[in-house]
N, C-alpha and C positions, 0 to 999 in steps of 0.2 A: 504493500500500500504506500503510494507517495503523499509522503506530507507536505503541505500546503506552506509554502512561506506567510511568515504575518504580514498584515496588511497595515499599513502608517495610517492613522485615522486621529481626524479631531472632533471631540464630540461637545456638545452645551446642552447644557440639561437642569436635572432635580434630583436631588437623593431621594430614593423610594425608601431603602435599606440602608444601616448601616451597621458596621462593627466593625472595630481594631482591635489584635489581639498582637502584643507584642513587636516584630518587627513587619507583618501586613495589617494592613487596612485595607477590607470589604467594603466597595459600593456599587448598590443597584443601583443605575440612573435609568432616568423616565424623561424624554424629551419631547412627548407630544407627536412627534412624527409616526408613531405608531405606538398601540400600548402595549407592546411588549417593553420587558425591564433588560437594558445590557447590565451585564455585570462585570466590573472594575476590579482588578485588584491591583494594590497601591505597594511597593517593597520598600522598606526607610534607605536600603542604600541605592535605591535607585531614582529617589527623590533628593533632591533640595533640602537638606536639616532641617529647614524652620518651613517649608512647606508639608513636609513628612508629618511635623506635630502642629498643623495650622489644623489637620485634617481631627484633630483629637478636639476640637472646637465646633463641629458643624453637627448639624440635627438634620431630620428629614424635613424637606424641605426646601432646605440649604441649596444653592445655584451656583454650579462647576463649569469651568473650563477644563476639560483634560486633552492632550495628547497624547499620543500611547499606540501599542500596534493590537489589530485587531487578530484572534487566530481560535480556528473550529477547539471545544472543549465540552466533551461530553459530560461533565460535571454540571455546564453552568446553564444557567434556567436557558432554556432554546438555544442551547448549543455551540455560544461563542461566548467570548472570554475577550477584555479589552487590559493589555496591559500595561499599567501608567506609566510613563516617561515626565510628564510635567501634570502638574494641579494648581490651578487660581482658582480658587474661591471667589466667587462676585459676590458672594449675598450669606452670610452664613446660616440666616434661619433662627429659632431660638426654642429651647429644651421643651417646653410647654405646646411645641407644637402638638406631639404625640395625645394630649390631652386635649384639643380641641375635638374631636371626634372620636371618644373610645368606641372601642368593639361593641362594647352593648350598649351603644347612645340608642335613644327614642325618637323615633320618628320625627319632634319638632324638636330635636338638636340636629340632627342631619338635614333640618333644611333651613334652620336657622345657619348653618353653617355649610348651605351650599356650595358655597366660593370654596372652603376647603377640600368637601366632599370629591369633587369635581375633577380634582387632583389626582384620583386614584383612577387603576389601569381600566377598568369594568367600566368608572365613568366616561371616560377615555372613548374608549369601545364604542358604546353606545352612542357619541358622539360624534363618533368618525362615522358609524353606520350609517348615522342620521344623514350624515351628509351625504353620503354616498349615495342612499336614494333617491334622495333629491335628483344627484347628478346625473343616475338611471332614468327618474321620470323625463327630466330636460331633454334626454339622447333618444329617449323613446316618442315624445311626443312630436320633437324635430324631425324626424325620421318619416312621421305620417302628417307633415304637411304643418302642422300646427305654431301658431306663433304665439311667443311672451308678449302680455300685456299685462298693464299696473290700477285695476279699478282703483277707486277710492274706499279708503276702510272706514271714512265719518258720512254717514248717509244721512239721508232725511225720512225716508220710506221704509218698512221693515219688509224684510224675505219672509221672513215667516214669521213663529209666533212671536207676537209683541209682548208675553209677558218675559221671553229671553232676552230684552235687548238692557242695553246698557244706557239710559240716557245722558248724555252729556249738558252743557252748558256751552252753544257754538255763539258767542258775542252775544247778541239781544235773542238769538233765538234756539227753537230746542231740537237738538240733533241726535243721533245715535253711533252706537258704534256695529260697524256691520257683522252682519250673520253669517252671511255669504256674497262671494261679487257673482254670484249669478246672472243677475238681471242685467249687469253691466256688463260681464261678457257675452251675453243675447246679444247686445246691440253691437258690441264689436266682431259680432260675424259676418253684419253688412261691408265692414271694411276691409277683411282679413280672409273669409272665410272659416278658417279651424283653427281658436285660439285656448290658448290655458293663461293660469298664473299661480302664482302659491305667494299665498299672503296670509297672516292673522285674522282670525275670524272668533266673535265674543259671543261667549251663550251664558246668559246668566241665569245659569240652573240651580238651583238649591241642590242638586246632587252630592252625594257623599260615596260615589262608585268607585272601582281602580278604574274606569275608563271614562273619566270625566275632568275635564279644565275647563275652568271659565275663559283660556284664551289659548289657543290652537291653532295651529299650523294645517292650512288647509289647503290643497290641492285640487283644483276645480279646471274644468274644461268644456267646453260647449262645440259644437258642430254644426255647420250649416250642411244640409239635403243628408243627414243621416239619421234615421225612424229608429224607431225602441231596436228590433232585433239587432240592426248594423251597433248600434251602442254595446247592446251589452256581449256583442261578439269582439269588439273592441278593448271592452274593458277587459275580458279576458285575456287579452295577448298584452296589454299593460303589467296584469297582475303576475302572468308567466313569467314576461319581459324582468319584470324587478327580480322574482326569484332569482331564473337562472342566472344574471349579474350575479345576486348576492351571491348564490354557492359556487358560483366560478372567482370570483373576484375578493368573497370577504368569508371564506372559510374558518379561517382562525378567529375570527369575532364568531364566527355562530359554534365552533370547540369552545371558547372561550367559557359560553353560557350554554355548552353541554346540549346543543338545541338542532336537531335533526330537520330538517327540512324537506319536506317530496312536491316538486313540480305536479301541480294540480294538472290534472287532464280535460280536453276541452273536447266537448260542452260541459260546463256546470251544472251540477243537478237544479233543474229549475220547479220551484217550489213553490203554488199559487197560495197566497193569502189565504183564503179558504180552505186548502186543503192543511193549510200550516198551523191553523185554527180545530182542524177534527186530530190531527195528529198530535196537538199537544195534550187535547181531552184526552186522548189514548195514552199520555204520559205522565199525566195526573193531574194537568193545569186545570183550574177553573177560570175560566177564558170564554168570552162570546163573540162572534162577529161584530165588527164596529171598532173592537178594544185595541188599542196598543200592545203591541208585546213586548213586555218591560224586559230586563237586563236579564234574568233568570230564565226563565222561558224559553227567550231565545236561545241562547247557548244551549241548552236542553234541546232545542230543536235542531241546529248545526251540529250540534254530539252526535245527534242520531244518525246523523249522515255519514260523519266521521272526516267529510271534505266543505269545500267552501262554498256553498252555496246560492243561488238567487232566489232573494224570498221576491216574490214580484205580482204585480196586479191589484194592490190596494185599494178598497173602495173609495169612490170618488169623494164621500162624506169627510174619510182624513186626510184627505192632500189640499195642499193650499191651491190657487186660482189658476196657477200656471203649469197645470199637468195635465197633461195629455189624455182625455178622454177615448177610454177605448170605442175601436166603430164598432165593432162587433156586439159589445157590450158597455152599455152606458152606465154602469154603476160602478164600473172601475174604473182604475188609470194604469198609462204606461208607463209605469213608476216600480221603482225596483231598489233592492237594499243586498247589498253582498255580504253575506253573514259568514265570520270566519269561525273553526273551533276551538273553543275556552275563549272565546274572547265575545265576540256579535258583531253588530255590523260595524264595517272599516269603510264601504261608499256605498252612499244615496247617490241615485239616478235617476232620470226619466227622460221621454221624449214632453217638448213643450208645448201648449195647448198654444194655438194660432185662429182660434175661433172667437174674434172681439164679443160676440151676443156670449158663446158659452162664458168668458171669462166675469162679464160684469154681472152677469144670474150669479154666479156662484161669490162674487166679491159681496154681493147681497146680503147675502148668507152667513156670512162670516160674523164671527162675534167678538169683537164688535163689527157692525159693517164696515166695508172699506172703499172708500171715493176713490172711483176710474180717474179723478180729476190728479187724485195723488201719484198716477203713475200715467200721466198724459205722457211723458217722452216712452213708457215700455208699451203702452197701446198701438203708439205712433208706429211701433215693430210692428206693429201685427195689419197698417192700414198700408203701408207702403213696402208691397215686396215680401212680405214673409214668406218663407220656404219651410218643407218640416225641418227640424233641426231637434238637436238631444243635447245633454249635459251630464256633468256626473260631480259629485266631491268627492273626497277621498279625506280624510283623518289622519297625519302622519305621525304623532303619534303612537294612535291606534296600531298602527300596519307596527311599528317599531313594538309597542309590547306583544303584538300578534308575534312577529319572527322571530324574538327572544325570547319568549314567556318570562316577560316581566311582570313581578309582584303587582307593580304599579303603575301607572300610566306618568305619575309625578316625575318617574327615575327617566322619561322618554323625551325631555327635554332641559335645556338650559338652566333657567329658572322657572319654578310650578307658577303657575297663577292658578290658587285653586277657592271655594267660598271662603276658608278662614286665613289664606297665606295671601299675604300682598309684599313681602320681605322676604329676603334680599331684593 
């Protein structure tokens, strides 16, 4: 077997780990370019005298410059081994760090101390993944024609229910913060034809769920001349799309968090409202037509499947004004929800209703009523030009505790915004 000469490497970083014992000094460093830990070992005669014992000073935390040569070591965590030549300390850190976050903090000291938290390899992870899907959806959506746009996130009009919105104080007058850019990417189909964006979207739920934030990262997309079935044949090659990325691409994040993943097969079991209604009776729900199917239920109902599902065709009684009335049947809509397993749904869908008479009968309806006059410019879509068209959200999130089996939806972003945390 030929052995590899070392390789001259300079690295900056954060001590994960440390210990000195006599003439070595142990350091994991964590540099953010991926979470895995290199491991450092430091010799006193192969350092600098007062750099050798600067190192008997520094805490986790602590911020290095090393240079040293890199070389394969089956000893050290994933397999290499960095060995020092030179160490500057930038920032030594201070002993109490270990104490801001012990092993067995509570849930509101690990998010009061976020910024720490944050620090570790698993947060890491999870961070990097996040982005990465992002960077998936971008390649995937470019790829079928679609363009980035930037709605506005302070509306005036709500998407749906107004008892989730947030109201602000916009100068003299009273504004909100948005649900979804929906309505505002309908109208950027006239210009674009097939647009997305991913922007912040507020639901101010009194929820107490693992799959609930009052502000989320939301992934939305709309389509001119493509009806319910081309949608949700779509979303499918989205949701393969991200998979196969992730296991090609972020393998060691999904070992990481021990988490198996199998490429869904297409078609998705399609599951009509009604019939998702007799089958949960069969699983012991007490449930009527008409009802929501709250957090439990569902999951109960994708369990039973064992894959991801489309729950789809909702009666027209629970969808807001802009959903797509089926022809065949007028008591539903072309409205659809991707229910994932242990989790529930990750995207709401639907094609969009383009029938001005149907929309304002049913804005009627609504409770409270709601003025055509208040969405004179989304009408205006529908008097000049309208074509069928579809849309979808997506929860990111959601997808992120879905592919990791995360505890919590909290740990699937940055900082939580949740009903009792507004800190950090």
């Amino acid at each position: 077997m030929v052995k590899e000469d070392p390789v001259p490497v300079t690295l900056e970083g954060w001590v994960w780990q440390f210990r000195k014992q006599g003439k070595l000094a142990f350091i994991e460093l964590f540099d953010g370019s991926t979470w895995k830990i290199v491991q450092v070992t430091a010799k006193k005669n192969k350092l600098p005298e007062n750099k050798f014992e600067a190192l008997g000073k520094i805490y986790r935390g602590a911020s290095l410059k090393i240079k040293g040569s890199l070389k394969a070591d089956g000893r050290a965590p994933y397999g290499i081994e960095v060995l020092a030549e030179d160490i500057d300390v930038i920032h030594p850190s201070k002993e109490e760090f270990d104490q801001q976050v012990p092993q067995d903090a509570g849930i509101d000291v690990r998010l009061n101390k976020r910024h720490i938290v944050l620090r570790s390899p698993k947060s890491s992870a999870i961070l990097k993944l996040r982005s990465h899907i992002l960077k998936y959806s971008r390649e995937f959506f470019y790829s079928r024609g679609a363009e980035e746009v930037t709605p506005p996130t302070i509306v005036e009009t709500q998407a749906e229910g107004g008892a989730e919105l947030f109201e602000i104080k916009y100068f003299d007058r009273k504004a909100f913060l948005t649900q979804s850019s929906q309505l505002y990417l309908e109208s950027a189909i006239y210009s674009l034809g097939n647009v997305f964006c991913i922007l912040p979207s507020f639901r101010a739920e009194k929820s107490r769920t693992r799959r609930h934030l009052t502000e989320y990262t939301h992934v939305e997309g709309e389509y001119a001349f493509m009806e319910f079935e081309g949608l949700k044949d779509y979303l499918e090659d989205y949701i393969i799309y991200m998979i196969t990325q992730i296991k090609e691409n972020d393998s060691d994040i999904l070992d990481l968090f021990e988490k198996k993943v199998e490429i869904p097969s297409k078609p998705f079991p399609r599951v009509a409202y009604n019939e998702a209604i007799e089958k949960l009776k069969e699983l012991g729900h007490e449930i009527e037509y008409g009802e929501d199917i709250s957090d439990a239920p569902e999951r109960d109902l994708v369990n039973y499947y064992g894959v991801p599902i489309i729950l789809e065709h909702f009666p027209t009684s629970m969808k807001p004004f802009y959903h797509k009335i089926n022809e065949e049947d007028p008591s539903i809509t072309n409205s659809a929800d991707f229910i994932f397993p242990n989790l529930g749904e990750i995207i709401g869908c639907g094609e969009r209703e383009t029938d001005i008479e149907s929309m304002i009968d049913r804005m009627a309806k609504m409770d409270p009523p709601v003025s055509p006059d208040e969405y004179y410019w989304y009408m205006d879509l529908r008097r000049y030009g309208s074509v069928p068209h579809s849309g979808f959200g997506l929860g990111l999130e959601r997808f992120l505790v879905w592919i990791l089996d995360l505890e919590h939806i909290r740990d699937a972003t940055l900082y939580p915004r949740l009903m009792n945390r507004l800190s950090p």
